[in-house]
C-alpha positions in Angstrom: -3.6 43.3 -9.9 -4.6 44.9 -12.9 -6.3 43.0 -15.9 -3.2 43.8 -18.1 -1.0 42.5 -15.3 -3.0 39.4 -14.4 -2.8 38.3 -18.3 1.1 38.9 -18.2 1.1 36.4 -15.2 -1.3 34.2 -16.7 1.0 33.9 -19.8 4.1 33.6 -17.9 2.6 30.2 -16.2 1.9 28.8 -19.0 5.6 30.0 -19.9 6.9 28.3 -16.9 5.3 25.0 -17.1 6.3 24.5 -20.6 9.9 25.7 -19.9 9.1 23.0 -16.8 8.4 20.0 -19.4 11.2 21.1 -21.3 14.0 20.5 -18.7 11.8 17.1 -17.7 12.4 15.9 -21.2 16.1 16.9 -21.5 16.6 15.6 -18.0 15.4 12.0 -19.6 17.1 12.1 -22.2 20.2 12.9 -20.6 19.9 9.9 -18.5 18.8 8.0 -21.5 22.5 8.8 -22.7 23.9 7.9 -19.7 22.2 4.7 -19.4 22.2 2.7 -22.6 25.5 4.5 -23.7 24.1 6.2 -27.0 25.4 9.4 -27.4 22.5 10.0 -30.1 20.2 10.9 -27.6 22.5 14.1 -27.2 20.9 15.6 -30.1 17.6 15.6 -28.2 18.9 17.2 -25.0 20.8 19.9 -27.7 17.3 20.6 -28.4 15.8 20.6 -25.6 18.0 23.1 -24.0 17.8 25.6 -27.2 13.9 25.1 -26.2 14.8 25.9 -23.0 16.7 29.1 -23.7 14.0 30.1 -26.0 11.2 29.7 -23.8 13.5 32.0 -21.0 13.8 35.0 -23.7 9.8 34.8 -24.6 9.5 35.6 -20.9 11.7 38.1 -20.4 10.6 39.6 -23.6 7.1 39.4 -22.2 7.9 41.3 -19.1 10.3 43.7 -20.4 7.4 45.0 -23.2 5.0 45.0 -20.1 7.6 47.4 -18.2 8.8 49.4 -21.0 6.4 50.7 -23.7 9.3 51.8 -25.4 10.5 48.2 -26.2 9.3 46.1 -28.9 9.6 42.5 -29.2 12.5 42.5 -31.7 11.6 40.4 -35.1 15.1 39.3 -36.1 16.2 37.6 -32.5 17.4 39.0 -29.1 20.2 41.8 -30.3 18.0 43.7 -31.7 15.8 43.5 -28.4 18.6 43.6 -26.0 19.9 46.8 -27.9 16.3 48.5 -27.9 15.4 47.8 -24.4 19.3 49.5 -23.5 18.0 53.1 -24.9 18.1 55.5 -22.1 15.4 57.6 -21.9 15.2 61.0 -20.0 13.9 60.3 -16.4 14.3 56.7 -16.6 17.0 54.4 -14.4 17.7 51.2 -15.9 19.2 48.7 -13.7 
């Protein structure tokens, strides 16, 4: 593995075990809901899973610029992104 390779994984741990805590905490809070009846708690698993989804588009934004030199992480959210990283480029297949 190269040492531009090894840092993407490296990164991408760290990625996963925060996205890991994440789904821990809305999993507690869920049953916090569930167990004392307060349906305030919802507003922390609401969170929790927007933390979720956000930690999931740092990674594939992570690999994608690792695969494609072409795409850049977009600085107004993931449409920009999504729409930069659909470009086709001559000799390249995109799945």
């Amino acid at each position: 593995m190269r040492a531009g390779e090894a840092a993407l994984a490296a990164r991408l741990r760290v990625e996963l075990e925060e996205l890991e805590r994440v789904v821990r905490r809305a999993e507690h809070l869920l049953a916090k809901t569930q167990t004392q009846g307060d349906e305030d708690y919802l507003d922390g698993v609401a969170l929790n899973l927007h933390g979720f989804y956000a930690g999931v588009e740092r990674i594939f934004e992570e690999i994608a610029v690792k695969l494609t030199a072409h795409c850049q992480p977009a600085l107004n959210g993931i449409v920009t992104f999504s729409c930069k990283c659909r470009l086709k480029w001559p000799g390249h297949v995109r799945p």
